[in-house]
DSSP file (Angstrom, degrees, kcal/mol; ACC not computed):
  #  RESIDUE AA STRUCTURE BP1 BP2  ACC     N-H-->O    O-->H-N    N-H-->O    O-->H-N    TCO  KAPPA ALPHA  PHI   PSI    X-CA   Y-CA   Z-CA
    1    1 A X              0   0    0      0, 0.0     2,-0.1     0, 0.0     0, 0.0   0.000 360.0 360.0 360.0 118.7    1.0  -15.8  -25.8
    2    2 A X        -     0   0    0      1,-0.0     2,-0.2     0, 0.0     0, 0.0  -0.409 360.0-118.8-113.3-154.4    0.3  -15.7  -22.2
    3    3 A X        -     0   0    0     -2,-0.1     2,-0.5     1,-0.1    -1,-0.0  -0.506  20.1-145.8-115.8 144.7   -1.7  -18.1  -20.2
    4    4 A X        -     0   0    0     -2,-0.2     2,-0.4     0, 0.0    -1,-0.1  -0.919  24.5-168.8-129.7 128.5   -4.8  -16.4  -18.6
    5    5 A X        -     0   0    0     -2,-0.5     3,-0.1     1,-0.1     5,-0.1  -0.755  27.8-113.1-121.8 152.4   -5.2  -18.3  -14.9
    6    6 A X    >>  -     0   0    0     -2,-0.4     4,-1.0     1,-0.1     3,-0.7  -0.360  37.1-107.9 -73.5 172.0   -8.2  -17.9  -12.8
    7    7 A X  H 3> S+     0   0    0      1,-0.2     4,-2.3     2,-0.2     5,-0.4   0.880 116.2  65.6 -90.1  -8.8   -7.2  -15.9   -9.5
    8    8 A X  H 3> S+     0   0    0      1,-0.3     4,-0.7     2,-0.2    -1,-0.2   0.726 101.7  49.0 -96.6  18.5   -7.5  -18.8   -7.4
    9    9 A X  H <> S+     0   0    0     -3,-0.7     4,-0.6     2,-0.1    -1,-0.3   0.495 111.7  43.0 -96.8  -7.5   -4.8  -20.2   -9.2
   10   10 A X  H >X S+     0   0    0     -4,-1.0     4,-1.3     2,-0.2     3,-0.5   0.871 115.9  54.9 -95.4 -26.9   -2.4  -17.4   -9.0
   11   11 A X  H 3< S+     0   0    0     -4,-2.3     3,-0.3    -5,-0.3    -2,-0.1   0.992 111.3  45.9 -43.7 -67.0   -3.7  -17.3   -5.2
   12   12 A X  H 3< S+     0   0    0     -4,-0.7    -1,-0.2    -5,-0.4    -2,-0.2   0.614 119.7  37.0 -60.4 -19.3   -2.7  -20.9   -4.8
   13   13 A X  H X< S+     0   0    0     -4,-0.6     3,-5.2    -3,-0.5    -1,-0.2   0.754  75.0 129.3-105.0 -11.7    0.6  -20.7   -6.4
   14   14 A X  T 3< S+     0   0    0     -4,-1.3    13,-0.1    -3,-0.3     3,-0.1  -0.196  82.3   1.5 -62.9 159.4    1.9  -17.7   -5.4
   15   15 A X  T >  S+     0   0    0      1,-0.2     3,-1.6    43,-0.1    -1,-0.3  -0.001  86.2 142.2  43.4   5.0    5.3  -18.1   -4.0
   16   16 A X  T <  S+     0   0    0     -3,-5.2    -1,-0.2     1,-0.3    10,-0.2  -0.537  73.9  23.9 -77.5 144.4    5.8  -21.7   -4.4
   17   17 A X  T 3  S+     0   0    0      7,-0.8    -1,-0.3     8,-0.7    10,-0.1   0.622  90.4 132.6  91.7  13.9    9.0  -22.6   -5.3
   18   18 A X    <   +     0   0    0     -3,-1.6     2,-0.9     7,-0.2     9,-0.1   0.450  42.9  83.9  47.6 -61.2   10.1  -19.4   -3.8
   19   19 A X    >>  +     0   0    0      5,-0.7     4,-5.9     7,-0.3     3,-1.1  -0.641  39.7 172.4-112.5  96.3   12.8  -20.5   -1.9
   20   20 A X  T 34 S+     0   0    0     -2,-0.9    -1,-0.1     1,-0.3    -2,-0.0   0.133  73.5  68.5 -81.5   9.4   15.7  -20.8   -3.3
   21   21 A X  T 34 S-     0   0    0      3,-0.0    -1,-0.3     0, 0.0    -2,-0.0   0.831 127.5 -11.1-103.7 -31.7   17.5  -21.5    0.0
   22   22 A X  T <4 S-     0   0    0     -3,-1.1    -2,-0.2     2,-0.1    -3,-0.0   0.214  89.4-113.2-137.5  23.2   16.0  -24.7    0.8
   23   23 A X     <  +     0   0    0     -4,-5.9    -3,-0.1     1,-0.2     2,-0.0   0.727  47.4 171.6  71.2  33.4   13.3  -25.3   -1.5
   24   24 A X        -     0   0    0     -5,-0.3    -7,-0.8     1,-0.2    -5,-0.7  -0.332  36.9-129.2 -85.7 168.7   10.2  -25.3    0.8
   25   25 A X  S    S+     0   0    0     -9,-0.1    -8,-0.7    -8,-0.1    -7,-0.2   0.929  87.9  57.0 -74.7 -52.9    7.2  -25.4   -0.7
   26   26 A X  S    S-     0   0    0    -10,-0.2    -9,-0.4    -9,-0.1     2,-0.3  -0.141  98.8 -99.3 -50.8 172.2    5.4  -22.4    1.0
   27   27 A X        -     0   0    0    -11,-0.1     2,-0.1    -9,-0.1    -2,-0.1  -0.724  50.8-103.0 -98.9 143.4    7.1  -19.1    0.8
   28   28 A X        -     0   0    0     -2,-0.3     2,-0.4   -13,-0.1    -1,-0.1  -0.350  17.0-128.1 -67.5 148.1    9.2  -18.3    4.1
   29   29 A X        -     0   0    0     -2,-0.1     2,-0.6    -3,-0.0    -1,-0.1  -0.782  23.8-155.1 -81.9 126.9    8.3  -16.1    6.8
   30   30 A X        +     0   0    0     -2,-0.4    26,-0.2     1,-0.1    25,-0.0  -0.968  16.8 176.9-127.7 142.8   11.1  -13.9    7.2
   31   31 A X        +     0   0    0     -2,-0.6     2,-0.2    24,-0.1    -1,-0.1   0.517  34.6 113.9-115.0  -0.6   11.1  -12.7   10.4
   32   32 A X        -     0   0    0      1,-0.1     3,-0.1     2,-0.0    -2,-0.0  -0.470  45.2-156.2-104.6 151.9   14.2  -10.6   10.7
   33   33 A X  S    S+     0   0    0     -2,-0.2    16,-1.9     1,-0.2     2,-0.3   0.966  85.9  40.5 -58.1 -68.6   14.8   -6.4   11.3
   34   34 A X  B     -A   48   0A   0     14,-0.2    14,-0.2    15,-0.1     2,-0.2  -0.801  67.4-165.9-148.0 144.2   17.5   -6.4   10.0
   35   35 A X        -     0   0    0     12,-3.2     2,-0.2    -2,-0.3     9,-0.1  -0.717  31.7-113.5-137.3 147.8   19.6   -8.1    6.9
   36   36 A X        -     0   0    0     -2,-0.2     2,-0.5     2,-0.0    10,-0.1  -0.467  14.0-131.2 -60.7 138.5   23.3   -8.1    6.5
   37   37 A X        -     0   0    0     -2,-0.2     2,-0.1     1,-0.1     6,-0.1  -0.872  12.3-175.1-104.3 106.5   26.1   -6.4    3.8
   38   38 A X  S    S+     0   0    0     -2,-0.5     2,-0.3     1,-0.2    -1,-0.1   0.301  86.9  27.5 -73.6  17.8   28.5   -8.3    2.3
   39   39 A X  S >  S-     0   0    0      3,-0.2     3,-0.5    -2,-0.1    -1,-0.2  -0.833  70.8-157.2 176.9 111.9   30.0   -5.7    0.9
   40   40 A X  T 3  S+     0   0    0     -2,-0.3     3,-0.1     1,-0.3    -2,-0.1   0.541  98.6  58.2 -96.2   8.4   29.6   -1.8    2.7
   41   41 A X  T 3  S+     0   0    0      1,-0.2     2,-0.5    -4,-0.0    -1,-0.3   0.689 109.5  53.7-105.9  -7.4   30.3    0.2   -0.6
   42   42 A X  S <  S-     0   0    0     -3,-0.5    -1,-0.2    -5,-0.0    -3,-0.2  -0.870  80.7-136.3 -95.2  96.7   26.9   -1.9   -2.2
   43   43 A X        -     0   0    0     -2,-0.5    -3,-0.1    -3,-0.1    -6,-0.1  -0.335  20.7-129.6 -79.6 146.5   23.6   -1.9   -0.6
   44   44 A X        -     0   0    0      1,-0.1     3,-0.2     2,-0.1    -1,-0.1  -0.066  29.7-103.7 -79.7-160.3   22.1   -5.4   -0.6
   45   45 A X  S    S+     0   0    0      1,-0.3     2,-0.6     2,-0.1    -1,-0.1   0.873 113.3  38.0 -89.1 -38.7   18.1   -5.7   -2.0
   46   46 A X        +     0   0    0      1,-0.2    -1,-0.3   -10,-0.1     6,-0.1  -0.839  57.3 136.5-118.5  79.9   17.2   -5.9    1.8
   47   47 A X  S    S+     0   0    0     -2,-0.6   -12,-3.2     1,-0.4     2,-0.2   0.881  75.1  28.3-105.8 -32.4   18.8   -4.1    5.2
   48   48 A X  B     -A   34   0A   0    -14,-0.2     3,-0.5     1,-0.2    -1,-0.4  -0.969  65.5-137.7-137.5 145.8   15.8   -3.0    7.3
   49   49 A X  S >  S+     0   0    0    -16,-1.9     3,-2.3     1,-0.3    -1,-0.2   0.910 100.9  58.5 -53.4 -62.0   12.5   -4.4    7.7
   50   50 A X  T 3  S+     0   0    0      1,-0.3    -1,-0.3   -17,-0.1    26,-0.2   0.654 114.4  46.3 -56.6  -1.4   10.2   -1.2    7.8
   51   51 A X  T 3  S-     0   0    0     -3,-0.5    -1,-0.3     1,-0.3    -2,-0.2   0.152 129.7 -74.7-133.3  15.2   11.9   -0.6    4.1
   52   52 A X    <   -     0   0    0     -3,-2.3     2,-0.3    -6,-0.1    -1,-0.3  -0.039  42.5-161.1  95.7-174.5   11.4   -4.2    3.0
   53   53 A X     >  -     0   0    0      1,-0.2     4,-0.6    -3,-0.1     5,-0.4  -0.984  46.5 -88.1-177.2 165.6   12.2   -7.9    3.2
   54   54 A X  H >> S+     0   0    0     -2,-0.3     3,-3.9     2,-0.2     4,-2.1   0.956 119.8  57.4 -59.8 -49.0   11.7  -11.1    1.0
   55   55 A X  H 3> S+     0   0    0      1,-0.4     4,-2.1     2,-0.2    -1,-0.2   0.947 114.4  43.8 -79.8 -51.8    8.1  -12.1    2.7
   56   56 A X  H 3> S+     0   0    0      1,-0.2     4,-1.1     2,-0.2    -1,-0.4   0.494 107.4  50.9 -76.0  24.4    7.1   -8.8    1.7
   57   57 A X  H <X S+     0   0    0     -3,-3.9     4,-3.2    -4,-0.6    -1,-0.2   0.750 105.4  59.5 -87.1 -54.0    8.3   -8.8   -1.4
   58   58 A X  H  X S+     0   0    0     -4,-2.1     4,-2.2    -5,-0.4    -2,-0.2   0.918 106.1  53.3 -28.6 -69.8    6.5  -12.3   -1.8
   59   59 A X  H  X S+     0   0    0     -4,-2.1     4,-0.9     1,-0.3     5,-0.3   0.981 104.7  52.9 -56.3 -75.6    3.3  -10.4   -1.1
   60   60 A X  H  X S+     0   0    0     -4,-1.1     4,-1.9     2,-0.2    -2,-0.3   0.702 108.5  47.8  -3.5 -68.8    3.9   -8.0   -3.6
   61   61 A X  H >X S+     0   0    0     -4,-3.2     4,-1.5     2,-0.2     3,-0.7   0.987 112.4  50.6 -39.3 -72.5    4.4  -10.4   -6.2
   62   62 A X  H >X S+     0   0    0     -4,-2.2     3,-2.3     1,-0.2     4,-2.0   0.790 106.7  49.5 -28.7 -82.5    1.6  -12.1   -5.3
   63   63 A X  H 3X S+     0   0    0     -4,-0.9     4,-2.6     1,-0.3    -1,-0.2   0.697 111.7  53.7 -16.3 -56.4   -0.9   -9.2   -5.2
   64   64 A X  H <<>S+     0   0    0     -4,-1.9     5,-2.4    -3,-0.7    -1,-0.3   0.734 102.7  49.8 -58.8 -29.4    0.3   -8.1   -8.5
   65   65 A X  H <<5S+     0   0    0     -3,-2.3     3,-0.4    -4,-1.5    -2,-0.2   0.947 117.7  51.0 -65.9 -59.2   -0.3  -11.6  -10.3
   66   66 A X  H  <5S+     0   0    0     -4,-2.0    -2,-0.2     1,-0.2    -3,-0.1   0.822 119.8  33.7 -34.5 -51.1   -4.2  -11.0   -8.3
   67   67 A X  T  <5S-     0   0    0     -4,-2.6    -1,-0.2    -5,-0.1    -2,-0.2   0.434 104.8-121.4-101.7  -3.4   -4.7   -7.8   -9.5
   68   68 A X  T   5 +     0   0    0     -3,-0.4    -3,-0.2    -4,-0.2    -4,-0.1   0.847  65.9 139.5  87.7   4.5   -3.1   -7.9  -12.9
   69   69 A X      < -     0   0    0     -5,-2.4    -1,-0.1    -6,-0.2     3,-0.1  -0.208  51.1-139.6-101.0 173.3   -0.5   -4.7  -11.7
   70   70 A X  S    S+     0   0    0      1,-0.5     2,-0.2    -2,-0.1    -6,-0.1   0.499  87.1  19.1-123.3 -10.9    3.5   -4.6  -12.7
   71   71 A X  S    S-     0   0    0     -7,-0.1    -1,-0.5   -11,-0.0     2,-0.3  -0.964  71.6-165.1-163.4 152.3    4.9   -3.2   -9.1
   72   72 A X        -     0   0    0     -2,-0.2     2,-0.5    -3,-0.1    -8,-0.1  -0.970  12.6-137.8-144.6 141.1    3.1   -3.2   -5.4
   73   73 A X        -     0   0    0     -2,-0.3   -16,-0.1     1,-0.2    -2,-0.0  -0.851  12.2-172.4 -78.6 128.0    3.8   -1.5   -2.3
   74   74 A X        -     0   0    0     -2,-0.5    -1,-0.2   -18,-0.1     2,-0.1   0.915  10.3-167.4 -48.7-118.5    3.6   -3.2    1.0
   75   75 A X        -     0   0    0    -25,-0.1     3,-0.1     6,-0.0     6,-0.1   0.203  28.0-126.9 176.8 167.8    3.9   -0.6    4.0
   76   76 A X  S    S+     0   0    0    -26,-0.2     2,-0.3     1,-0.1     3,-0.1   0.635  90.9  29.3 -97.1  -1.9    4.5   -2.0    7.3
   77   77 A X  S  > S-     0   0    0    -27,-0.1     4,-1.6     1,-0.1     5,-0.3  -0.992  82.1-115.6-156.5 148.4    1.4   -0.1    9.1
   78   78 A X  H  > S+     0   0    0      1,-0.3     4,-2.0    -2,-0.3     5,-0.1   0.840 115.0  58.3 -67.0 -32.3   -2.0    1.1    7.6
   79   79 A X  H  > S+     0   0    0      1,-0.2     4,-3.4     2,-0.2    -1,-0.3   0.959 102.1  52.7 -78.3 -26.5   -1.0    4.8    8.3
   80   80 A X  H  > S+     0   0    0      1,-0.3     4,-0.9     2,-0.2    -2,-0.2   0.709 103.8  58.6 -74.5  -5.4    2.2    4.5    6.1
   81   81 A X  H  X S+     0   0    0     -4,-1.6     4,-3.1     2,-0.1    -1,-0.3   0.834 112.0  40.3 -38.2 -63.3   -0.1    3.3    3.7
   82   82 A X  H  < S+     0   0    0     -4,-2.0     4,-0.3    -5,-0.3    -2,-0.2   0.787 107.5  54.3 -76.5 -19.9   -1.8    6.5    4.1
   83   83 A X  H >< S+     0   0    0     -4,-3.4     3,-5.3     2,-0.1     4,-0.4   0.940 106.4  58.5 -66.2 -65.3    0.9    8.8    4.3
   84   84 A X  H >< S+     0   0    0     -4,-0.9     3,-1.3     1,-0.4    -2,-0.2   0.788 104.1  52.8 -53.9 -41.6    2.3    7.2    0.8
   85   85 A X  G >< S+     0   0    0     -4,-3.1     3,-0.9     1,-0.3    -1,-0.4   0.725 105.4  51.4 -65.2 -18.8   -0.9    8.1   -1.0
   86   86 A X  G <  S+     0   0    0     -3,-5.3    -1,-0.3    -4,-0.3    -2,-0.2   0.263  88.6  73.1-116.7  38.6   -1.0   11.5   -0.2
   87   87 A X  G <  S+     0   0    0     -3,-1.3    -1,-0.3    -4,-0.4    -2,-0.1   0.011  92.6  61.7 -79.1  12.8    2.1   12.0   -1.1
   88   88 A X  S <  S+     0   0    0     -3,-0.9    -2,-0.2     2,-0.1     2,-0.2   0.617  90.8  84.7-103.7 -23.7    0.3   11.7   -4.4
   89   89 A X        -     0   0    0     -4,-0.2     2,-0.2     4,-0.0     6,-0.0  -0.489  62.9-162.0 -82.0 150.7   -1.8   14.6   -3.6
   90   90 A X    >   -     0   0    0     -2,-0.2     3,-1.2    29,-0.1     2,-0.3  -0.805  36.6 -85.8-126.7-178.9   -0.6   18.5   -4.3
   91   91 A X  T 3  S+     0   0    0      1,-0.3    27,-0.2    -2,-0.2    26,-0.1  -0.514 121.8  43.3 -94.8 152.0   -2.0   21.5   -2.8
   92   92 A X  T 3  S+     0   0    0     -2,-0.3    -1,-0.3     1,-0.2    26,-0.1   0.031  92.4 112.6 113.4 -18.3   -4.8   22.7   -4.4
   93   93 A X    <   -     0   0    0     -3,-1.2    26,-0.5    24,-0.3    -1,-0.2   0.203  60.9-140.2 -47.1 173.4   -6.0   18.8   -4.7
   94   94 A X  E     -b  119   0B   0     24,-0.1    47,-1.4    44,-0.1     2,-0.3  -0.843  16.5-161.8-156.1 117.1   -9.3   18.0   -2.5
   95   95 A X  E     -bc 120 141B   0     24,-2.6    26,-2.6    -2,-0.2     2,-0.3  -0.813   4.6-156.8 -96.1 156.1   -9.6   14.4   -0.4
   96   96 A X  E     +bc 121 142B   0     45,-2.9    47,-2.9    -2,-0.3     2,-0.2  -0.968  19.8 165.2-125.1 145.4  -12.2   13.4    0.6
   97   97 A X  E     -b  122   0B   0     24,-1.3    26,-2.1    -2,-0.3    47,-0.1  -0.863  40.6 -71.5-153.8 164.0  -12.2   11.0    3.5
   98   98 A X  E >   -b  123   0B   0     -2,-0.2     3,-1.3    24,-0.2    26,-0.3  -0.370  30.9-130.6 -62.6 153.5  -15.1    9.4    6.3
   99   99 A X  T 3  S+     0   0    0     24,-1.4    25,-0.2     1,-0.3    -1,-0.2   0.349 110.4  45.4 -82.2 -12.2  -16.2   11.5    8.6
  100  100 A X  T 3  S+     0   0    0     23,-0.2    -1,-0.3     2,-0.0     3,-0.1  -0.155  81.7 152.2-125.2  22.3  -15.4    8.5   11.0
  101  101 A X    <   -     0   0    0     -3,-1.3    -4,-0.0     1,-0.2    -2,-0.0   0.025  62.5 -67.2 -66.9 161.7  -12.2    7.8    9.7
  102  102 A X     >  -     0   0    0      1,-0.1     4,-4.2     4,-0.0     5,-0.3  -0.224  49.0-118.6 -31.6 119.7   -9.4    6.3   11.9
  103  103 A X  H  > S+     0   0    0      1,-0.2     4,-1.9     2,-0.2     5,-0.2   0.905 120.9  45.5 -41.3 -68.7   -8.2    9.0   14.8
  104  104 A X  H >> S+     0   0    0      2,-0.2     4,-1.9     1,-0.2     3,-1.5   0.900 109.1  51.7  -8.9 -93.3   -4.8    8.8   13.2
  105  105 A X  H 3> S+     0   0    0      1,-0.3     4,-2.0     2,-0.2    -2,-0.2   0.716 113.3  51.6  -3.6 -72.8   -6.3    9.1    9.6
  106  106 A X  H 3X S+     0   0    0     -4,-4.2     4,-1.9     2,-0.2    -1,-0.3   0.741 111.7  37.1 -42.4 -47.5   -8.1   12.3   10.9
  107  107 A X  H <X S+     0   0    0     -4,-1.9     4,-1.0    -3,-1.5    -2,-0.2   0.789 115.2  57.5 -98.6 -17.3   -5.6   14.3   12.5
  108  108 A X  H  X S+     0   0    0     -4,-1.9     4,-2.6    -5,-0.2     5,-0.2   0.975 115.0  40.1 -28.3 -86.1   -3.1   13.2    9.6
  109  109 A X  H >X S+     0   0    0     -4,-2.0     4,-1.8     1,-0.2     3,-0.6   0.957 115.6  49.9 -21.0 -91.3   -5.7   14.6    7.0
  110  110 A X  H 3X S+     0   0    0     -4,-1.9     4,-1.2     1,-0.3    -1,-0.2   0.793 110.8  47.8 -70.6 -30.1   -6.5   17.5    9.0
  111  111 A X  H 3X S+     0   0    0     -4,-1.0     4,-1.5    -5,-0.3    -1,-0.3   0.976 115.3  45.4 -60.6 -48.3   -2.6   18.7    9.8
  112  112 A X  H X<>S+     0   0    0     -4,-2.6     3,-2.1    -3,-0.6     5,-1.4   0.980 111.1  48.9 -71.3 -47.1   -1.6   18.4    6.4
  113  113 A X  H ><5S+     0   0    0     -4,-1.8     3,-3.0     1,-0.3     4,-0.4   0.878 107.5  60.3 -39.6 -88.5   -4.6   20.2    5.1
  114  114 A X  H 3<5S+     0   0    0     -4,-1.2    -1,-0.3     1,-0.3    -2,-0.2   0.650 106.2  47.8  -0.8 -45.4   -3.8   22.8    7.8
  115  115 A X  T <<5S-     0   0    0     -3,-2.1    -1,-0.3    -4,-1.5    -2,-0.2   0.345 117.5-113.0-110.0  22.5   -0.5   23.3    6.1
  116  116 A X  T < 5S+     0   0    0     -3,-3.0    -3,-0.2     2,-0.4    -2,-0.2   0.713  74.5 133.8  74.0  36.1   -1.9   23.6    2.7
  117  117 A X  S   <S-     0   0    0     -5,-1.4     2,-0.3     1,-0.4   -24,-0.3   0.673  87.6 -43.3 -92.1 -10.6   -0.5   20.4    1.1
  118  118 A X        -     0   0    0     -6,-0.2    -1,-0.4   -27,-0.2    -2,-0.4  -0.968  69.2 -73.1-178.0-172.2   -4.0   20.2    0.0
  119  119 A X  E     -b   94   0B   0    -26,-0.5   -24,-2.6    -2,-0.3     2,-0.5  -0.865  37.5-158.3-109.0 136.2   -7.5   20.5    0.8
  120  120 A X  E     +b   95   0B   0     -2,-0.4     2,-0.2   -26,-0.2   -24,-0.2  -0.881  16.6 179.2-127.3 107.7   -9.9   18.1    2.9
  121  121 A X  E     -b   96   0B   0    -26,-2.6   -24,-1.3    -2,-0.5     2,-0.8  -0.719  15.0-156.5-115.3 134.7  -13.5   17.2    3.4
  122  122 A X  E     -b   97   0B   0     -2,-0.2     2,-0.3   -26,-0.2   -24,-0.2  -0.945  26.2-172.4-119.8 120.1  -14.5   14.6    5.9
  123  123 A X  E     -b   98   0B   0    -26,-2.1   -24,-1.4    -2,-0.8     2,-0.8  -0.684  36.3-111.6 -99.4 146.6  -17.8   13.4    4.7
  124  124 A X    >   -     0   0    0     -2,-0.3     3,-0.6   -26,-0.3     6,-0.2  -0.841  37.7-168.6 -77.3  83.7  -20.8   10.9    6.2
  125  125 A X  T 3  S+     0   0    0     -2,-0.8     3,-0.1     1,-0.3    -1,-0.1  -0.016  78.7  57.0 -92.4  18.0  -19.9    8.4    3.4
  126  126 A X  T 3  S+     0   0    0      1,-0.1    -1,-0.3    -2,-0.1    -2,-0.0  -0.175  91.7  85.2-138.5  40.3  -23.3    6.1    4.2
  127  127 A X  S X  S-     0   0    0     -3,-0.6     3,-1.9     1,-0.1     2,-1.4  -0.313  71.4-166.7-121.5  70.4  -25.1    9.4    3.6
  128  128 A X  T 3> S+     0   0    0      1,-0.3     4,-1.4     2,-0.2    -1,-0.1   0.199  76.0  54.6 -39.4 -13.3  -25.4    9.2   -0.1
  129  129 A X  H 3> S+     0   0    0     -2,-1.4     4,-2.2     2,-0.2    -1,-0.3   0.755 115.6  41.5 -63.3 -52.1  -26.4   12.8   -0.8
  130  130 A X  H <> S+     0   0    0     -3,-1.9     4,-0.5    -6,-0.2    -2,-0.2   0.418 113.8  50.7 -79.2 -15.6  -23.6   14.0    0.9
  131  131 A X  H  4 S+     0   0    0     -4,-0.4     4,-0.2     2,-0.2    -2,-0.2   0.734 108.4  51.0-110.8 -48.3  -21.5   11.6   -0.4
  132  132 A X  H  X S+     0   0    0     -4,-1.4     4,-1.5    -5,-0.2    -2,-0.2   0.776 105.5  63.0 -64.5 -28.4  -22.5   12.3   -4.0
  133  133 A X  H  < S+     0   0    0     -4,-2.2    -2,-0.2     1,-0.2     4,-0.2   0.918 104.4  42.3 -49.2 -58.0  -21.9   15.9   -3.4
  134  134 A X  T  < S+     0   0    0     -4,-0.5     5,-0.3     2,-0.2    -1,-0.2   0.375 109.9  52.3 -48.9 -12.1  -18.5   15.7   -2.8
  135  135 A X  T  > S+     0   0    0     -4,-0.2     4,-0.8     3,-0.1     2,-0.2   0.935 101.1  67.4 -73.8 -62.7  -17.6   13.2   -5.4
  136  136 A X  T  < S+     0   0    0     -4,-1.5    -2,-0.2     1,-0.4    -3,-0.1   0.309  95.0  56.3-101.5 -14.2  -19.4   15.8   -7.7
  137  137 A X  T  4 S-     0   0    0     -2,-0.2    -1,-0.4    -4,-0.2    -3,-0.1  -0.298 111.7-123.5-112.5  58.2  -16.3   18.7   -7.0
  138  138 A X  T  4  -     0   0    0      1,-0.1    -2,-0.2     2,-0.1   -44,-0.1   0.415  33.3-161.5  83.0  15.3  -14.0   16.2   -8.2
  139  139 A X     <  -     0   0    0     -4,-0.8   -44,-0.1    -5,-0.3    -1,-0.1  -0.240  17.1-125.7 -82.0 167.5  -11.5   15.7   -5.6
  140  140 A X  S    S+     0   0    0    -46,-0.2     2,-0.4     1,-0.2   -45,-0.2   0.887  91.5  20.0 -43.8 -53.5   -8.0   13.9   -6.3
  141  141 A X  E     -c   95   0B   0    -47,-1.4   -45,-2.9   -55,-0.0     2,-0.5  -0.939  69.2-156.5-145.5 135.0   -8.0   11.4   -4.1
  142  142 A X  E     -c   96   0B   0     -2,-0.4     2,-0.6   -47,-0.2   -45,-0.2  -0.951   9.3-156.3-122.0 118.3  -11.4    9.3   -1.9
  143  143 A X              0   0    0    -47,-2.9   -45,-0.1    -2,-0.5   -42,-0.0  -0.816 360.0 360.0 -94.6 130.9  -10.7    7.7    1.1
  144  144 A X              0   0    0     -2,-0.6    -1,-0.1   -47,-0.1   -47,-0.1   0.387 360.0 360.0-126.6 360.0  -13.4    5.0    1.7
């Protein structure tokens, strides 16, 4: 049966005991680009940062215990967050996204739309009329 923890005990524990190289209590920072192969016909768990590493792995875990999930992504930057979700989207989809989104965000959004990987509405999300219209066709995916 298992053991139902409040979250600010799975907050408070995650990753102790973690480190299995010298036994700190904290979970390690690992700080490094770029990870070693003992072996060039295997790839290890870890070679390049931007594609992961133990302290984000750590998080992961972590996140998942919080939220109660079975796998988490990381990304190393908020837009590769946002590129990886709309790789979720297909064309014929509709985001919807702020009307003030991040510059990035925006011209992201607005290229792909452009090239028909889907369709994209940039809404005044603290206009609630407008905001409830656009929920109201349904779109795949709301960016908030």
């Amino acid at each position: 049966m298992p053991i139902n923890l409040y979250a600010e005990t799975i907050a408070a524990t995650a990753g102790v005991a973690a480190d299995r190289a010298y036994n700190a209590v904290s979970p390690p920072l690992h700080l490094s680009a770029t990870y070693g192969w003992r072996d060039p016909e295997e790839k290890p768990q870890f070679d390049y940062s931007r594609s992961g590493n133990p302290t984000r792995a750590e998080l992961e875990r972590a996140l998942c215990g919080l939220e109660g999930g079975e796998r988490g992504v990381i990304t190393a930057t908020g837009m590769a967050a946002v590129d990886l979700v709309l790789n979720l989207v297909n064309p014929g989809d509709t985001v919807i996204a702020p009307h003030d989104c991040y510059g990035g965000t925006f011209r992201l959004l607005a290229a792909r739309a452009r090239r028909g990987h889907f369709a994209v509405e940039f809404v005044d999300q603290t206009d609630a009329d407008a905001l409830s219209a656009a929920l109201a066709k349904k779109p795949k995916l709301a960016l908030i």
